[in-house]
N, C-alpha and C positions, 0 to 999 in steps of 0.2 A: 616811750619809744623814742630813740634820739634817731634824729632826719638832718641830715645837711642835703641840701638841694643845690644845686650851681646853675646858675646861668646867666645868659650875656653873650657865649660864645658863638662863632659865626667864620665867614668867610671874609675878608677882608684884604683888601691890596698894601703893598709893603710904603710904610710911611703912614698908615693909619691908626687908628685908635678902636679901641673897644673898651669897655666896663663890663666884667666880671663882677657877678652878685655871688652871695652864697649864704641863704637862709638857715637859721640853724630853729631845732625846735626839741625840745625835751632835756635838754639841759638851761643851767642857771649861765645864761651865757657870757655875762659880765666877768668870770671866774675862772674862763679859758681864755686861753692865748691860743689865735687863729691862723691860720699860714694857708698859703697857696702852696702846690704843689705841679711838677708838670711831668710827661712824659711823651716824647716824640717816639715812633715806630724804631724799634731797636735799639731802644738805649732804657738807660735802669731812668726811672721816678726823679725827680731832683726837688729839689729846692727851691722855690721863687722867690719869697716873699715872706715873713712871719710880722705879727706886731701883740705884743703882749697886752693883760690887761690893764697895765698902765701907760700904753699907747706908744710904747718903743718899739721900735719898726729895723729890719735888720733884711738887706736882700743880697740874692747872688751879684757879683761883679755885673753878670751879662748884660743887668736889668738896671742898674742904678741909672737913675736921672733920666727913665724912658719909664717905669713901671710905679705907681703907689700905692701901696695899702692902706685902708683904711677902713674904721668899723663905727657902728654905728647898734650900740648898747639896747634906745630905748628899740628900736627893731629888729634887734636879735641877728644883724647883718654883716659882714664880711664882703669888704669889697675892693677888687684892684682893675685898679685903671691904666690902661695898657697904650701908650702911645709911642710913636718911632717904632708901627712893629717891623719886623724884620723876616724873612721866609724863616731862618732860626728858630723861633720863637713858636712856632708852627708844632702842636701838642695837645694832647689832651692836658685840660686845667683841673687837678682835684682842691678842694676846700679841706684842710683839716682843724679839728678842734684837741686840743691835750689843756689835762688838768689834772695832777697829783698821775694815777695812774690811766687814767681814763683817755684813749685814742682814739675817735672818730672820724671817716672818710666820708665826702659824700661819693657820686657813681660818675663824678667826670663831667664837664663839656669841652666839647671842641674848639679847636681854634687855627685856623687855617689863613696862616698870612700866603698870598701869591697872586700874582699877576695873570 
């Protein structure tokens, strides 16, 4: 049974930071290419953040030089670190896993930049 779990998520004031985890478990994780995902209240799912198995990292404009990904193999982990946040930025955070046809989500955490 494949699990992605997320967390890290929280409430935080604008100019802060967070670390997003996201555990994967039932797949060969080294073999996926893993990406964030977001969704603010009324808008479609986007894009954050992705970084392949060979550790190429490619993210939305909004996030460069404020947001990194990064994974960590022997722990089966996914992880983005999140500073300069901004009320913007304020979403649900999904983990995804893709490899040949296989799409995994995990069930979201939150993240609430505001003052």
């Amino acid at each position: 049974q494949v699990q992605l779990v997320e967390s890290g998520g929280g409430l935080v004031q604008p100019g802060g930071s967070l670390r997003l985890s996201c555990a994967a478990s039932g797949i060969i994780f080294r073999l996926y290419a893993m990406g964030w995902y977001r969704q603010a209240p009324g808008k479609r799912r986007e894009l954050v953040a992705t970084i392949t198995r060979d550790d190429s990292t490619n993210y939305v404009d909004s996030v460069k030089g404020r947001f990194t990904i990064s994974r960590d193999n022997a722990k089966n982990t996914v992880y983005l670190q999140m500073n300069s946040l901004r009320p913007d930025d304020t979403a649900v955070y999904y983990c995804n896993a893709q490899f040949l046809r296989n799409d995994y989500w995990g069930q979201g955490t939150q993240v609430t930049v505001s003052s």
